[in-house]
C-alpha positions as CSV (number, residue, x, y, z in Angstrom):
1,X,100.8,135.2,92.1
2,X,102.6,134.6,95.4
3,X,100.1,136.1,97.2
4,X,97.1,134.1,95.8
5,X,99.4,131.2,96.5
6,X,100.3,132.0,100.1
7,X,97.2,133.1,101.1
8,X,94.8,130.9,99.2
9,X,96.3,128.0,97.9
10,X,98.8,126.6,100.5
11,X,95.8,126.6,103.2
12,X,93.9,124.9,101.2
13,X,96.4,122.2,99.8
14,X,96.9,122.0,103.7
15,X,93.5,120.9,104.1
16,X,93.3,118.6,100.8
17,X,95.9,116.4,101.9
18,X,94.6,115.4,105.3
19,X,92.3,113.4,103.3
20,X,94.2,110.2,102.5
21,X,93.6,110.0,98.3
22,X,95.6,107.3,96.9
23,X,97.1,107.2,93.0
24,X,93.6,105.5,91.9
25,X,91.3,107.5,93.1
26,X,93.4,110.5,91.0
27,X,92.5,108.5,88.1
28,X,89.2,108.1,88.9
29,X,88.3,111.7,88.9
30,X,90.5,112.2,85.8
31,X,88.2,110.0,83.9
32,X,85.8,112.9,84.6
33,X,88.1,115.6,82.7
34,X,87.5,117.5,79.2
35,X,86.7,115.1,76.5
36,X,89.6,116.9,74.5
37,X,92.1,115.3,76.8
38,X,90.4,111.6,77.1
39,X,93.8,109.6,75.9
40,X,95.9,111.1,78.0
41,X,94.0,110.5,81.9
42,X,96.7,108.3,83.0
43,X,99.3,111.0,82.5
44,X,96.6,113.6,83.9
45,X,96.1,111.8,86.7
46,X,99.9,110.7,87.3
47,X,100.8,114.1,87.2
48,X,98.0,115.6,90.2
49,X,99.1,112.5,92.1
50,X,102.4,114.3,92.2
51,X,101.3,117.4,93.2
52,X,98.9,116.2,95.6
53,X,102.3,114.2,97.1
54,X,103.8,117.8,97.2
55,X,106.2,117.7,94.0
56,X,104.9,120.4,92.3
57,X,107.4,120.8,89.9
58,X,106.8,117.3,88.5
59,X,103.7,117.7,88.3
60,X,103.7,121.0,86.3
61,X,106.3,120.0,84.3
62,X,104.4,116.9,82.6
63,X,101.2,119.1,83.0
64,X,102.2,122.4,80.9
65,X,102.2,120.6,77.7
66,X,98.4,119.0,78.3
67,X,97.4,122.8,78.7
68,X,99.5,123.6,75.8
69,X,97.7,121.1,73.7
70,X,93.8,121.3,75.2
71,X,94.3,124.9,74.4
72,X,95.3,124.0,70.8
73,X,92.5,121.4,70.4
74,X,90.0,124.4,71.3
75,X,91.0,126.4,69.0
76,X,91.1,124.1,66.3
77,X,87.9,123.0,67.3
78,X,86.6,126.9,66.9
79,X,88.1,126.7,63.5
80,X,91.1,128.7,64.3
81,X,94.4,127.3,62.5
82,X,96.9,126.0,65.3
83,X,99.9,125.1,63.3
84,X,102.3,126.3,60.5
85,X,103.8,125.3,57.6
86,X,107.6,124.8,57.1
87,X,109.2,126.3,54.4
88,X,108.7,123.5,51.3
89,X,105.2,122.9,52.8
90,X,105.9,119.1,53.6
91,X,105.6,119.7,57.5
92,X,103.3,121.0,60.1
93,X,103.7,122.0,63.4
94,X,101.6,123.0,66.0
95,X,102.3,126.0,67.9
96,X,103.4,126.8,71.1
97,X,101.2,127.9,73.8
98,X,102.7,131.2,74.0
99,X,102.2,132.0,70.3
100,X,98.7,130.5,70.4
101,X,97.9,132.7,73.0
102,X,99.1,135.9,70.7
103,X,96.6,134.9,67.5
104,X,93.7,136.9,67.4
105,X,90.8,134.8,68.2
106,X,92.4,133.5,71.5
107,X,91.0,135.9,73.6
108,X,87.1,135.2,72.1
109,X,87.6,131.7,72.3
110,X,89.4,131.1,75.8
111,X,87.0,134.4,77.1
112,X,89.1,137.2,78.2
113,X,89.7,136.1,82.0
114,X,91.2,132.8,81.3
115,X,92.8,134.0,78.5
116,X,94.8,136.7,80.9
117,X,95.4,134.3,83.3
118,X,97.0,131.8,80.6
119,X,98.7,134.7,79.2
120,X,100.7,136.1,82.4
121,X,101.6,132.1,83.2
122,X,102.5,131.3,79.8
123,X,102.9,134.2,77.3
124,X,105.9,135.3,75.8
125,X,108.2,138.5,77.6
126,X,107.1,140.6,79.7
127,X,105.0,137.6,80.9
128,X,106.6,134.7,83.0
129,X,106.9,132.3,79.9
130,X,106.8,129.2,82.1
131,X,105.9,126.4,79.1
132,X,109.0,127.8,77.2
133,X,111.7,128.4,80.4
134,X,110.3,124.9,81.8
135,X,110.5,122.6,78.3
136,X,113.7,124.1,77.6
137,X,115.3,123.8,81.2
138,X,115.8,126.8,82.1
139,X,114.5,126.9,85.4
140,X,116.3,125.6,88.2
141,X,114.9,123.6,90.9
142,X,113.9,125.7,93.8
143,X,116.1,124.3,96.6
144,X,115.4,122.0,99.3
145,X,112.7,123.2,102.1
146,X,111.1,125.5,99.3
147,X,108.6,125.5,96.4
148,X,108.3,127.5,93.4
149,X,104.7,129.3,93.7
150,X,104.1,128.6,89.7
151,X,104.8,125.1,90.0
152,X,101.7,124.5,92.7
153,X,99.2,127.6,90.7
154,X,99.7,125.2,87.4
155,X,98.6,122.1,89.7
156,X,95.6,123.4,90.8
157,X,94.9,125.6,87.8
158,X,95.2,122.6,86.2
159,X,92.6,120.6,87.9
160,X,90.0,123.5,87.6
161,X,90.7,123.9,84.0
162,X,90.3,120.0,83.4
163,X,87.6,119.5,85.6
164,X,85.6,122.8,85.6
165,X,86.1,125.3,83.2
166,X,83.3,125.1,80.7
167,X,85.4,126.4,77.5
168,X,87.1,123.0,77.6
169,X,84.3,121.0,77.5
170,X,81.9,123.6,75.2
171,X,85.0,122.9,72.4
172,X,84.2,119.3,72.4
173,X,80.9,120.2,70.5
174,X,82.2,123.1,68.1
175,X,83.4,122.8,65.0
């Protein structure tokens, strides 16, 4: 991952901040983004105004759970049940990413390249298991003059998978 970070994505986050975006036009394009996701452009949007301003970890952190839950709404959508039942059966929960990424029909619904990718970012050990080290604090921030090459991949995989990825907006019609 440093690698496609250094070589690709720092030269080209180099060259999309010469242009001089401000916090509305952000929100304008996320009015453009999955349908699964509508209610929440304004955080969406917030949060790639942060990375696009260079605080990548900001931006990652409020953007992991909107990947978390667009990948639980397209799997509900594909009929696949995203939460469990406590023991009594009076509450659900939804489950995390890292354990929706481990049921069965993950990998058919996501198609197997995203679901890799999502998988090595976000799956349980061996994998990096950012959603669960970053919404239970256990990564430290990376130190002044330095970045933490997750932080900017989940920005821009962020934008892609909100703005281009076809699974996201396919789901919108299943069911």
């Amino acid at each position: 991952m440093r690698l496609v970070v250094s070589v690709f994505l720092i030269p080209a986050y180099d060259e999309f901040v010469k242009f001089a975006f401000n916090r509305q036009e952000f929100e304008n394009v996320a009015r453009s983004i999955s349908p699964l996701l509508k209610k929440r452009q304004k955080t969406i949007a917030g949060a790639w105004w942060l990375g696009y301003r260079g605080d990548w970890r900001m931006a990652a952190t409020i953007l992991v759970p909107q990947i978390e839950f667009l990948v639980s709404q397209v799997l509900e959508k594909k009929g696949v049940k995203v939460t469990y039942t406590h023991q009594g059966g009076m509450t659900e929960t939804y489950m995390a990413l890292s354990t929706l990424l481990e049921l069965p029909e993950a990998k058919e619904c996501l198609g197997e390249t995203l679901w890799k990718e999502l998988e090595l970012l976000f799956g349980a050990a061996p994998h990096l298991n950012l959603r669960n080290n970053m919404m239970h604090g256990l990564i430290d921030d990376p130190g002044e003059g330095y970045y933490c090459p997750c932080d900017l991949y989940i920005w821009w995989m962020s934008m892609r998978l909100l703005l281009v990825e076809e699974v996201f907006f396919d789901a919108e019609n299943a069911g």
